[in-house]
C-alpha positions in Angstrom: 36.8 5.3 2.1 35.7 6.8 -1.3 35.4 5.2 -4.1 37.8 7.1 -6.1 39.5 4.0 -8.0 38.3 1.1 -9.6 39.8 -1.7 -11.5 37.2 -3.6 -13.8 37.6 -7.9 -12.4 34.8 -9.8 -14.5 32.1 -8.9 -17.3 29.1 -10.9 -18.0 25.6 -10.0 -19.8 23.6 -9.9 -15.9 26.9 -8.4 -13.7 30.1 -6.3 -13.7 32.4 -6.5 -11.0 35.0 -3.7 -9.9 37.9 -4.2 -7.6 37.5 -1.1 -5.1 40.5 -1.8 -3.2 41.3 -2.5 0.5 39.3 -5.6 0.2 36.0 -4.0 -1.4 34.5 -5.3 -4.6 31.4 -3.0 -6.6 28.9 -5.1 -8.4 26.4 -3.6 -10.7 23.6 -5.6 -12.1 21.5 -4.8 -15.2 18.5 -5.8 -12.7 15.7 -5.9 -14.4 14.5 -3.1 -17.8 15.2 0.3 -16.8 16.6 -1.4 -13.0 20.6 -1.1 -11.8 21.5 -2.8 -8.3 24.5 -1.0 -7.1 26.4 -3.1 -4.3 29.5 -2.7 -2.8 31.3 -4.0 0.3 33.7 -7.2 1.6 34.1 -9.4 -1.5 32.6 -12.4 0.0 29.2 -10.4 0.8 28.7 -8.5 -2.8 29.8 -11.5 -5.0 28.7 -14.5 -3.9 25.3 -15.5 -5.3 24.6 -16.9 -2.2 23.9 -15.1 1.3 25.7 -16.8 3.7 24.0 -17.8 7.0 20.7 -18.4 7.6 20.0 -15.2 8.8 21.0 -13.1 6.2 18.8 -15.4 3.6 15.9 -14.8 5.5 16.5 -11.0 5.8 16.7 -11.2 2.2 13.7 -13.2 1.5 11.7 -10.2 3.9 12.7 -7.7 1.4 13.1 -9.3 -2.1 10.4 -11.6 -3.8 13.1 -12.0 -6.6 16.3 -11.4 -5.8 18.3 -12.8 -9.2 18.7 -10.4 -12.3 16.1 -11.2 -15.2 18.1 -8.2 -17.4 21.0 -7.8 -19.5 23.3 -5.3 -20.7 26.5 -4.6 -22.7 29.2 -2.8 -21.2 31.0 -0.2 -23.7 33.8 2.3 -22.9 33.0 5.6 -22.5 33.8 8.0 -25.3 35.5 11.5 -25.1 38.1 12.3 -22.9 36.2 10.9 -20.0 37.6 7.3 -18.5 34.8 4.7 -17.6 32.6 2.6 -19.0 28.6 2.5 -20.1 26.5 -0.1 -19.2 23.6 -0.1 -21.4 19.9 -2.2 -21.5 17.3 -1.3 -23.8 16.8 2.7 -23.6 18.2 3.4 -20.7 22.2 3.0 -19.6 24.5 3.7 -16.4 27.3 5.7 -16.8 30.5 4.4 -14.7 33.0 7.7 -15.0 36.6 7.2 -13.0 38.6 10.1 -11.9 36.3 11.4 -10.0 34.4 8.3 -9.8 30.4 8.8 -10.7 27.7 7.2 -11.6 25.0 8.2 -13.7 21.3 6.4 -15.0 20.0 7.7 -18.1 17.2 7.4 -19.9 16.3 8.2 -23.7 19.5 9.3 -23.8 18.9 11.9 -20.7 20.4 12.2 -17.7 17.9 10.9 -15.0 19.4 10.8 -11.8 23.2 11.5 -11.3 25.4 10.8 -7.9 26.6 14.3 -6.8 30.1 15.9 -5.8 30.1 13.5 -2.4 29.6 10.3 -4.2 29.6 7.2 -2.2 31.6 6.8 0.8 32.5 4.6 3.7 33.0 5.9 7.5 32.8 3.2 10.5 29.8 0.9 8.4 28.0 4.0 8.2 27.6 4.2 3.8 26.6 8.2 2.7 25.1 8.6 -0.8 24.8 11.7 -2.5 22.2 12.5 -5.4 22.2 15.9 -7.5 18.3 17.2 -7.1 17.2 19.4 -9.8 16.1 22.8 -8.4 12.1 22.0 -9.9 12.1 18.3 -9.1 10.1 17.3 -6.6 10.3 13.9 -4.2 7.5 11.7 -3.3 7.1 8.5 -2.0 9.4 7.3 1.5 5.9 6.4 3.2 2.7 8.2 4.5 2.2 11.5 5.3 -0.5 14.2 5.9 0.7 17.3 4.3 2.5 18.0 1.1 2.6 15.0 -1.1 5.8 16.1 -2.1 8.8 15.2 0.4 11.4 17.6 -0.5 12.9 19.3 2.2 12.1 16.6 5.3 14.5 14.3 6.9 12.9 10.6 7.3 14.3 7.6 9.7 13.4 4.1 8.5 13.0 2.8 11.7 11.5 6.0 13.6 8.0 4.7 14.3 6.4 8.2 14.1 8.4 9.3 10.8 6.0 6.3 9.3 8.5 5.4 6.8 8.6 3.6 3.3 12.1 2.7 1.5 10.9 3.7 -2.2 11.5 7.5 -3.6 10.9 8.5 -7.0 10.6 12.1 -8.9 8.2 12.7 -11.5 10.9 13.4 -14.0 11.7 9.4 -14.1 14.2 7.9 -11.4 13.6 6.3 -8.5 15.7 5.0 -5.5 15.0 2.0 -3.2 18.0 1.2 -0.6 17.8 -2.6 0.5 18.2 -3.2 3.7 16.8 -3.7 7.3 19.5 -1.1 8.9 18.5 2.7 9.6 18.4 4.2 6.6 18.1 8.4 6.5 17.2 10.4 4.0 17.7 13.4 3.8 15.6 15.5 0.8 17.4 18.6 0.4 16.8 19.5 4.2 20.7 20.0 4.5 21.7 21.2 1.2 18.5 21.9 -1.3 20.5 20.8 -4.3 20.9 17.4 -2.7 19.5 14.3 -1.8 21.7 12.7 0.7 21.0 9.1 2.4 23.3 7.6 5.2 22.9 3.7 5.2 24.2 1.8 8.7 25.2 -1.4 7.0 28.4 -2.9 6.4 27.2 -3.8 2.8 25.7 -0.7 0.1 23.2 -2.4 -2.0 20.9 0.3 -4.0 18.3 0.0 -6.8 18.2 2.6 -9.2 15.3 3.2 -11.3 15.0 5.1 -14.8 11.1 4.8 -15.8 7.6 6.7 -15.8 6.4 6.8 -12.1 3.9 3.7 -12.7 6.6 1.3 -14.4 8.7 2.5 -11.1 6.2 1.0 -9.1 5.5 -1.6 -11.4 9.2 -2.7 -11.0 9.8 -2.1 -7.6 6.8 -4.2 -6.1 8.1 -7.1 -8.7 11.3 -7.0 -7.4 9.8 -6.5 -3.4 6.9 -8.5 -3.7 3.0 -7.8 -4.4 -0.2 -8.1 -2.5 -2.8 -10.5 -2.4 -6.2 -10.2 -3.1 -8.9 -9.3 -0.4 -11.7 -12.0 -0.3 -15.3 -10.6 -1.8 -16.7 -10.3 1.5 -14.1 -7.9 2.5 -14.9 -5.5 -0.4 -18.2 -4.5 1.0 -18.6 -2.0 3.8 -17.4 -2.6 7.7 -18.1 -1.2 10.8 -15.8 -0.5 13.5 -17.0 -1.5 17.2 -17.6 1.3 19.7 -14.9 1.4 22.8 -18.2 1.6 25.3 -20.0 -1.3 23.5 -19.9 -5.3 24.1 -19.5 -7.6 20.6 -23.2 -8.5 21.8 -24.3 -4.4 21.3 -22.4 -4.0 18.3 -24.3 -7.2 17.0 -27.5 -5.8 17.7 -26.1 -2.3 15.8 -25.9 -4.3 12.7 -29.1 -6.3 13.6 -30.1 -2.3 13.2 -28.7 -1.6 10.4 -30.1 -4.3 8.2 -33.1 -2.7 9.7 -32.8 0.1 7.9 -31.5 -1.7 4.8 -27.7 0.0 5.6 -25.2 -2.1 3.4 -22.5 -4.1 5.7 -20.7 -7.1 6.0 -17.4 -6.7 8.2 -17.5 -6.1 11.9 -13.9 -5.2 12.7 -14.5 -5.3 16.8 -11.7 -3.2 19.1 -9.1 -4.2 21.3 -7.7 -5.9 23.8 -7.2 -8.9 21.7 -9.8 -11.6 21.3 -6.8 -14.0 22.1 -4.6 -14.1 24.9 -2.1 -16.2 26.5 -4.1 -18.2 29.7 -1.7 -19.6 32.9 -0.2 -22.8 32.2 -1.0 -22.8 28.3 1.6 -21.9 25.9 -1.0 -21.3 22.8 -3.2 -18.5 23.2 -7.1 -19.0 23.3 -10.0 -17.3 23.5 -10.5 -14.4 26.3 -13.0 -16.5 28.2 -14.1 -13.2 30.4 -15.0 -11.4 26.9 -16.0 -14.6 24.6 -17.1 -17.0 27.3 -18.6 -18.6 24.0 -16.5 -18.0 20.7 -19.1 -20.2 18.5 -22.0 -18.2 19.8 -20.0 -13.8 19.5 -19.2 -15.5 15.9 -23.0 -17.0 15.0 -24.3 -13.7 16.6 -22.7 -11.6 13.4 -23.0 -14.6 10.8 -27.2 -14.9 11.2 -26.9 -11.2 9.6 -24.7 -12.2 6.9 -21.1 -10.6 8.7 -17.9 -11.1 8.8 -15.9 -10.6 12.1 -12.4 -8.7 11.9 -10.8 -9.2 15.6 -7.6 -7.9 17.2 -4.4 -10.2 18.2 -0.8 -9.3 19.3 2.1 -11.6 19.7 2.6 -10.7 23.3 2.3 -12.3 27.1 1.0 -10.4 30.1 3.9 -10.7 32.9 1.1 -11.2 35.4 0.8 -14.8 34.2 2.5 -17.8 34.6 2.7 -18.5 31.1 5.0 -15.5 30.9 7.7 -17.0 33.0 7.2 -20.4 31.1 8.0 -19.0 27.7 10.8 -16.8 29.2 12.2 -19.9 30.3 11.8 -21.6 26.9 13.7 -18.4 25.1 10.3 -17.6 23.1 10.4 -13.9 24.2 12.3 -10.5 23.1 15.1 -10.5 25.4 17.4 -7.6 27.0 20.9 -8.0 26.7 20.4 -9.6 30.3 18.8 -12.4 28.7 15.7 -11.4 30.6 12.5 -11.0 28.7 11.8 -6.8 28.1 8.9 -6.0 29.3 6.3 -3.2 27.5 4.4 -0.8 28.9 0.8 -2.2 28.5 -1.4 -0.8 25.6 -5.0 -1.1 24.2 -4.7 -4.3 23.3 -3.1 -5.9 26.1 -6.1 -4.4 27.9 -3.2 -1.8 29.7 -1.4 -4.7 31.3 2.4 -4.6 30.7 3.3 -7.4 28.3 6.7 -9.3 26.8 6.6 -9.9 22.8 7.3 -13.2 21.4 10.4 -13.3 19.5 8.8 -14.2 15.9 12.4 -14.4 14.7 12.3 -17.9 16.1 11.0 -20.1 13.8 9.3 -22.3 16.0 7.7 -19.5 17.8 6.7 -17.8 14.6 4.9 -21.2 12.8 3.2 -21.9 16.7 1.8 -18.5 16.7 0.9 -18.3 13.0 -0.8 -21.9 12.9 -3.1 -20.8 16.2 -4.7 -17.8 13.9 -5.4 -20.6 11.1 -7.7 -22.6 13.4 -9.0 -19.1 14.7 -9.5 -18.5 11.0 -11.4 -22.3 10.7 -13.4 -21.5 13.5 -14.7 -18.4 11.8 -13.1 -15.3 12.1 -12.8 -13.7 8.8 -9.8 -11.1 9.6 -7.3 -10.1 12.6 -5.6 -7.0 13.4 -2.5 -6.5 14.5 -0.2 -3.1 15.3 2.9 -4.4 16.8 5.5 -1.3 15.8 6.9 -0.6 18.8 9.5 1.9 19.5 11.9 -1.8 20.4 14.7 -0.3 22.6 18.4 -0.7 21.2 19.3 -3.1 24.2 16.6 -5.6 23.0 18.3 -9.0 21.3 16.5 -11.2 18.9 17.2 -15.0 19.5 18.7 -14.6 15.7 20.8 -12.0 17.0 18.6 -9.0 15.5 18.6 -5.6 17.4 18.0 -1.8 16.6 16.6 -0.8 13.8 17.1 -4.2 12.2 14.5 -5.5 14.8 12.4 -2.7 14.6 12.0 -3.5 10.8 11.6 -7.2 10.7 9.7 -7.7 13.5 6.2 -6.3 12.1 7.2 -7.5 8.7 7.1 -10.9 10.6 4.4 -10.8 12.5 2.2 -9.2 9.5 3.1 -12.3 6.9 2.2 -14.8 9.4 -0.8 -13.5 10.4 -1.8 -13.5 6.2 -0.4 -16.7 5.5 -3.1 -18.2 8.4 -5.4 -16.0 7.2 -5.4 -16.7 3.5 -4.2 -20.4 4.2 -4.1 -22.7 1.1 -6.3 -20.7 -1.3 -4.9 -19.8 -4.3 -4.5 -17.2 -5.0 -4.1 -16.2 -1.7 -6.9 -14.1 0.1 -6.7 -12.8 3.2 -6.9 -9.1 5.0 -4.9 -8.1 7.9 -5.3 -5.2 9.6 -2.6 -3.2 10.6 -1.7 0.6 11.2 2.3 -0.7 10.6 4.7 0.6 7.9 7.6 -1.2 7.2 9.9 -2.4 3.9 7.9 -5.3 2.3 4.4 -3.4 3.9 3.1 -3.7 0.0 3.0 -7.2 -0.2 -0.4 -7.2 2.6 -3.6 -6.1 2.9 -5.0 -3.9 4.6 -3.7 -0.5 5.8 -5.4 1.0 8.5 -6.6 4.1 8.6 -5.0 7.0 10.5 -6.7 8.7 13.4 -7.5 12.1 12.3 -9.5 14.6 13.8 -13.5 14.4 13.1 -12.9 18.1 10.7 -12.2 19.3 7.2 -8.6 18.7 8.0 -9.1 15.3 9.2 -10.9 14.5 6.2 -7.6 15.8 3.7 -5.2 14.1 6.2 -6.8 10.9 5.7 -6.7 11.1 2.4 -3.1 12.4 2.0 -2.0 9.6 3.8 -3.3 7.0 1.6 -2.2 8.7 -1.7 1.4 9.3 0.0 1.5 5.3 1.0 -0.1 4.5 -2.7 2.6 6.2 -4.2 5.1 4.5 -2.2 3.8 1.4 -3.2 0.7 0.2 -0.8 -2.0 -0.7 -2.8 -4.9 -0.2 -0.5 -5.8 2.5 3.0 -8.6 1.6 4.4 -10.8 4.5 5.6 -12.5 5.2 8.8 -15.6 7.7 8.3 -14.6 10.2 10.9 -12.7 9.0 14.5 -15.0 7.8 17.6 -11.8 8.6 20.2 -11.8 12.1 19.2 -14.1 15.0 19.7 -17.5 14.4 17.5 -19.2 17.4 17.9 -17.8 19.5 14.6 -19.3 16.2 12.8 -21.5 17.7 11.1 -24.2 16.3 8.3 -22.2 18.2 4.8 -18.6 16.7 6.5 -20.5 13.1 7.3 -21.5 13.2 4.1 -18.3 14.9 2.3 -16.1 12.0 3.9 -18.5 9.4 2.6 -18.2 10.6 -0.7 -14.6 10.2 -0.6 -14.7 6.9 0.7 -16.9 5.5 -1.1 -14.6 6.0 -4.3 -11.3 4.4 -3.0 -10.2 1.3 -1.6 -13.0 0.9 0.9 -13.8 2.4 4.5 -15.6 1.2 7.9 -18.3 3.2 9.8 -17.2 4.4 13.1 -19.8 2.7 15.7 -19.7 5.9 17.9 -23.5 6.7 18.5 -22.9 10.5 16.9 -21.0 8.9 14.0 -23.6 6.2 12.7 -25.9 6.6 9.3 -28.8 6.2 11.6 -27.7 9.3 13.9 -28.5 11.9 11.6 -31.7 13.5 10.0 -33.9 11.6 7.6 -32.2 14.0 4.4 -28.7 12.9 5.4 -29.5 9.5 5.4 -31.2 9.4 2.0 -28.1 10.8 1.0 -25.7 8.0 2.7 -28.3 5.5 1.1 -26.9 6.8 -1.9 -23.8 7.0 -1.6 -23.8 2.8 0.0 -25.4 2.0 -3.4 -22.7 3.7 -5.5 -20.4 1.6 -2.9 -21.8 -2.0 -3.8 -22.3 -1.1 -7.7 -18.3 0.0 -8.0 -17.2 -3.4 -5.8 -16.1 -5.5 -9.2 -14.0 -2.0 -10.2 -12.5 -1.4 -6.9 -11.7 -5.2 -6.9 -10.6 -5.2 -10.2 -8.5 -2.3 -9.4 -6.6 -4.4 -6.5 -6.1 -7.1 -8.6 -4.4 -4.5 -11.1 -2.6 -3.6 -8.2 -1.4 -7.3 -7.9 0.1 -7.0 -12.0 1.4 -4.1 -11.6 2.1 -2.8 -8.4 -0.2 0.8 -8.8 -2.3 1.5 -5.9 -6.2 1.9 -6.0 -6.4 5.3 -5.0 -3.4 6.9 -7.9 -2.1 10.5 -7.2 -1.6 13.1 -9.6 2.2 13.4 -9.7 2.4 9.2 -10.2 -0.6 9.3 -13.0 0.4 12.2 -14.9 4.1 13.0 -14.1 4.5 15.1 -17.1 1.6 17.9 -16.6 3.5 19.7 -14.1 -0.4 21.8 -13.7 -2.0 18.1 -12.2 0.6 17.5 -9.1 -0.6 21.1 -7.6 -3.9 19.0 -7.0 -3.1 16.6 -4.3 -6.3 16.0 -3.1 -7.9 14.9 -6.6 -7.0 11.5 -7.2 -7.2 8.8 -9.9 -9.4 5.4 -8.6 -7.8 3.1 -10.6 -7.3 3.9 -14.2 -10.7 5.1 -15.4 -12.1 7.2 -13.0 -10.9 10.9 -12.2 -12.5 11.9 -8.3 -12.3 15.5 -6.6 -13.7 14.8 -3.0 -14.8 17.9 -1.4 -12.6 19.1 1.0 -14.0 22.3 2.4 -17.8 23.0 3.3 -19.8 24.7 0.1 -20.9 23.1 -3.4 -18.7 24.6 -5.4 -15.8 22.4 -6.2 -12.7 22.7 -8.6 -11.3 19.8 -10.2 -8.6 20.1 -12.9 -8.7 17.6 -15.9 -5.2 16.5 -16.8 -4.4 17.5 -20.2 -3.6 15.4 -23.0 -6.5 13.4 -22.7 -10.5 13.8 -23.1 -12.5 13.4 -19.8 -16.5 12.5 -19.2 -18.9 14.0 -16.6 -20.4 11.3 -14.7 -23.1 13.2 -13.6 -24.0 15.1 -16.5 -22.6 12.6 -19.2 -20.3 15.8 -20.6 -17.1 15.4 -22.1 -14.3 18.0 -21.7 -10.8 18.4 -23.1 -8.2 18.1 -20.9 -6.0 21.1 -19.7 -8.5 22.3 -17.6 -9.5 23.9 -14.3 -13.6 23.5 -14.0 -15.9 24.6 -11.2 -18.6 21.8 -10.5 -21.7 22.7 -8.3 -22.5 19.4 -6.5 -24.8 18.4 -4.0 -24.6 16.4 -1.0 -25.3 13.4 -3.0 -22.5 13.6 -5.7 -18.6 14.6 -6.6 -17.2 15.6 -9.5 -16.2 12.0 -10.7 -14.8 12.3 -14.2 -14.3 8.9 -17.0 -11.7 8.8 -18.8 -12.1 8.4 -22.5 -11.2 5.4 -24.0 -12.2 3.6 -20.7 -15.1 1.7 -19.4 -16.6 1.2 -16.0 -17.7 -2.3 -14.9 -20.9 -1.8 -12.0 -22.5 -4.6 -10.5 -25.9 -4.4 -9.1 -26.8 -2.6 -5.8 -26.8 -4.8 -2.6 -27.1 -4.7 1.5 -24.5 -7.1 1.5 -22.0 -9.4 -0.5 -24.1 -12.6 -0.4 -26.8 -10.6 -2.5 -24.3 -10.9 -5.4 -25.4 -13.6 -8.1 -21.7 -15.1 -8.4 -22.1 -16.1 -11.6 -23.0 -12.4 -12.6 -22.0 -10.3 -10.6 -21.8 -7.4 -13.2 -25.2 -5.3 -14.3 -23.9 -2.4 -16.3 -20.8 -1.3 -18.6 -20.3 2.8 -19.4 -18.3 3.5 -22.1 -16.3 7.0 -21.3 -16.0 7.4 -25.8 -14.6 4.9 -28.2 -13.4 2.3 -25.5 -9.5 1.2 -26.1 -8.6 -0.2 -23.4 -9.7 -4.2 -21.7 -11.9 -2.8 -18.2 -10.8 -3.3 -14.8 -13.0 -5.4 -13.6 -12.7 -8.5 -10.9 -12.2 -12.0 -12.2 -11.6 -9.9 -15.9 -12.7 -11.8 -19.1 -13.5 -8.5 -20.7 -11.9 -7.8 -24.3 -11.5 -4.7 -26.8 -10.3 -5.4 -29.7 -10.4 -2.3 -32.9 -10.9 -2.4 -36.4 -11.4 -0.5 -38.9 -12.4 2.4 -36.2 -14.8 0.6 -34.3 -14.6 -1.8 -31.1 -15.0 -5.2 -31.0 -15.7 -6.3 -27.3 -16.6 -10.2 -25.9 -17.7 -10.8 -22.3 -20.9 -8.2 -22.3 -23.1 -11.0 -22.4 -26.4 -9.9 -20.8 -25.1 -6.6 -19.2 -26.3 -3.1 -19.8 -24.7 -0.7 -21.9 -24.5 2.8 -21.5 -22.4 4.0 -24.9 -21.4 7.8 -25.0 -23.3 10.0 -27.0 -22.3 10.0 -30.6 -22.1 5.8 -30.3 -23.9 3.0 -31.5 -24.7 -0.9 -29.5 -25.1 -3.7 -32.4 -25.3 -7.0 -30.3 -23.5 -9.7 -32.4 -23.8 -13.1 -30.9 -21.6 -13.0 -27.9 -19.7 -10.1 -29.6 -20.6 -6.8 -29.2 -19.5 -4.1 -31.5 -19.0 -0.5 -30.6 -19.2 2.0 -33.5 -20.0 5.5 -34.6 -23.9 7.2 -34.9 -24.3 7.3 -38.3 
């Protein structure tokens, strides 16, 4: 079926309704500013406000915080000699043409993104959209990956777990495309034809958001219409260390007992699997692993003593080898084949190897039993959990709600993830929590924290691991959590200028953990090398209320901590050649090193003025500079009209003074805009070309040169050097 006819049924301010024929309706919704949802299938399922059955609603409620329109539009005839109709809200409109049918979003009164020649069609519930793909337009988004940032030319499954897929796309030139559902979804980004960008939906029901926007307000209105993050407890913020494979959680205490030692800033402990919990005979709630944690209350008090968190690995799973296993079988709490016997896994790192059955989360009783056992394992003192449970599910496996296939294969981490949070952050509010996970999945944005990739311990390594987090950034994730080089890979071409390279980076993004390999510790290298990762840890704990502020930006508008080129500047076409210089929130400008030598280039964006960290310098934009830095420093640039919130240096967290946890403000020129800053109560206001700014009370301020510091009361005024 094509949609080649259409007869226009009903008209209201939030909705338009179209009669496609043999029982098919269209539905377009003015969504939300600069948003169209595009639906069409069975009257009764594009209609009705309501999804009917229960498991449709809670499909829905995975994938849409706020499902109902907040927008409105008129709808006007087309003029010329072209039949159809405009739907228009604010400065941006959606063209409806008939004969052949099209559809087209504009915006400032330019075409953004138009459906090509194929249009929509129908075959067998398989839906095949068509977009015309300008030949300079470039594609980013759809989820993580470690080379170019820009997609065009791949082909991505949503549900292929190593095609680590995301559902949002969006070009620099201002449209995006987000299709919602659960099914396989495949995009294809001019692999097929290079003028196209082709999707095939298995769904019975089309339902597409279009966007017309800036890259950020993209982002911005996807993650309000998909949902948005929490925020990471304080704790959390500083730096962790990941448990060696060969060590106990009583040797990895005593590495941190070292480290405070030697005054090396931690305060999370994220130990490796199996899981900490597992499923005993005869008990059908899992406890602790008494051969591992023969006394939970003394492996916790152990890290605690040295001011630690502890991060610990679960899975929703049952070894077969137990009783238990045929129990819950029994019960119907278990993934089931087709057979209605329970699938069994292969066994993996965290079911210590053993093969295993997965609980079927999509039960609701099963999901609240599993997901109120981590909140007493939270009360008892665990401060995170960990959890990768995207398996490659086979097609034959059946969901007690009737999932399967790639439906399964999406909801089931999506579950498992949410629960594991909502124990986590319990009843706080706002919510706090971090859950570790390595899984990507539609809804991934609204958690915290992505893990890290494995990459090799090289220079390539080090720009993979980056890539990845931009490419998930710009797909919506706020936060990737970095691991300082990989202790299951070779260690040997670790060497000090990489170590140090890496920690660099790190340090300027969301935040990273120490690998507890004995090669990849601080304390394993020469007494220089360490003076520099000294550094570096300070810089760490001083940029905590940014970084933090940053996520909780992340939280009002949906940009990510670590910001690539193409989403901050989508106009200079010059800044998305740089893929591995990044934005850390919105002041700072970073170009990690990511090749051995001191010389590194970094190109300043144009259009705006940029400040030298380092040398306190300020450069116009538009331009490609080579910075000689050593091991102790990056090119990190200000940007003017911005300030930069640093609290004091620390060895941990529970240094900071609570109730002042800033020390400094630098002011990149004239500042314009309110900081990001945690818990923010900082205000700019301008007059008469000066700044007026309340909440520095008692912190240092560094102005730019040419600016002057009169202290008024609790008002502090920003002017310039006479």
């Amino acid at each position: 079926m094509h949609l080649e006819s259409l007869k226009l049924v009903d008209t209201f301010p939030s909705k338009v309704v179209f009669d496609a024929g043999a029982g098919m309706k269209l539905v377009i919704e003015p969504h939300a500013p600069g948003v169209f949802r595009i639906r069409c299938g069975l009257a009764e399922s594009v209609a009705a406000d309501i999804l009917p059955g229960n498991r449709a609603r809670a499909h829905a409620d995975v994938l849409l915080a706020r499902p109902e329109a907040i927008g409105e539009a008129v709808l006007e005839p087309l003029s010329g000699s072209v039949k159809g109709w405009r739907l228009v809200q604010g400065d941006t409109a959606l063209d409806i043409s008939l004969n052949p049918f099209k559809l087209e979003v504009q915006r400032l009164g330019k075409k953004a993104l138009s459906l090509c020649d194929n249009g929509i069609a129908l075959h067998e519930a398989l839906w095949t959209v068509g977009f015309e793909l300008a030949r300079e337009e470039k594609i980013f988004g759809l989820g993580e990956t470690s080379g170019d940032l820009d997609r065009r030319r791949e082909t991505i499954i949503s549900d292929a777990p190593d095609h680590r897929a995301l559902p949002l796309a969006w070009g620099p030139s201002g449209w995006g495309v987000y299709v919602n559902t659960l099914s396989r979804v495949e995009h294809d980004l001019g692999a097929e034809s290079a003028s196209q960008y082709l999707i095939a939906i298995e769904d019975k029901t089309l339902d597409l958001f279009l966007f017309a926007a800036e890259p950020g307000e993209i982002l911005n209105q996807y993650t309000q219409l998909t949902g948005r993050a929490g925020q990471p407890s304080l704790w959390s913020m500083g730096v962790w260390v990941e448990q060696h494979d060969t060590h106990s959680a009583a040797q990895t205490a005593e590495l941190i007992a070292e480290f405070r030692k030697q005054n090396i800033a931690v305060d999370g402990v994220l130990l490796l699997p199996p899981s900490a919990w597992t499923y005993q005979d005869s008990k059908l709630l899992p406890e602790w692993d008494a051969e591992r944690f023969p006394s939970p209350k003394q492996a916790i008090d152990s890290f605690v003593k040295h001011a630690t968190h502890l991060g610990m690995h679960t899975l929703p799973a049952v070894a077969i080898d137990t009783t238990t296993f045929g129990e819950l079988e029994d019960r119907g709490w278990l993934l089931c084949n087709e057979s209605g016997e329970a699938h069994v896994f292969p066994g993996v790192a965290a079911t210590a190897g053993k093969p295993f059955a997965l609980l079927d989360l999509t039960h609701r009783d099963v999901l609240n039993t599993w997901s109120e056992r981590h909140r007493h394992l939270a009360e008892e003192g665990v401060g995170a959990t960990a959890c990768d449970v995207q398996f490659d599910i086979p097609d034959n496996v059946v969901a007690r709600g009737g999932e399967s296939g790639a439906v399964l294969r999406s909801l089931y981490p999506a579950l498992a993830r949410r629960a594991l949070f909502e124990a986590v952050a319990g009843h706080k509010v706002p919510p706090e929590g971090v859950v570790f996970s390595s899984d990507l999945f539609p809804g991934a944005q609204r958690l915290l924290w992505q893990s890290a990739p494995r990459v090799p311990n090289t220079w390539a390594g080090l720009q993979e691991t980056l890539r990845s987090a931009l490419s998930i950034g710009a797909s919506g994730l706020p936060v990737q959590m970095h691991a300082l080089g990989n202790a299951l890979a070779p260690v040997e071409s670790m060497t000090p200028e990489l170590y140090l390279r890496w920690l660099g980076m790190a340090v300027f993004s969301g935040n990273f953990a120490f690998q507890a390999h004995p090669q990849l510790v601080p304390t394993a290298f020469d007494e220089e090398t360490r003076a520099h990762v000294q550094t570096w840890l300070q810089w760490r704990y001083r940029l905590i209320p940014y970084v933090l502020g940053a996520i909780e930006d992340a939280a009002r508008t949906g940009l990510p901590v670590q910001r690539s080129m193409a989403l901050s500047f989508p106009a200079d076409r010059e800044a998305h050649r740089w893929d591995t210089q990044y934005l850390l929130g919105p002041a700072l400008l970073v170009a990690p090193a990511m090749q051995p030598g001191q010389d590194i280039q970094v190109y300043l964006p144009e259009g705006e003025a940029w400040w030298d960290l380092n040398t306190g310098w300020r450069y116009e934009g538009g331009a490609v500079l080579t910075v000689t830095c050593g091991l102790g420093t990056l090119p990190v640039f200000g940007r003017e009209g911005h300030m930069l919130c640093l609290g004091p240096t620390a060895n941990h967290t529970g240094e900071f003074n609570s109730a002042r946890i800033l020390d400094e403000v630098w002011m990149f020129g004239m500042p314009v805009h309110n900081p990001v800053v945690m818990r923010n109560k900082i205000r700019v206001m301008q007059m008469q070309g000066s700044s007026y700014i309340k909440g520095l009370e008692g912190l240092r301020i560094s102005p730019s040169e040419g600016l002057e510091v009169k202290r008024r009361g609790a008002e502090v005024r920003i002017s310039r050097a006479r």
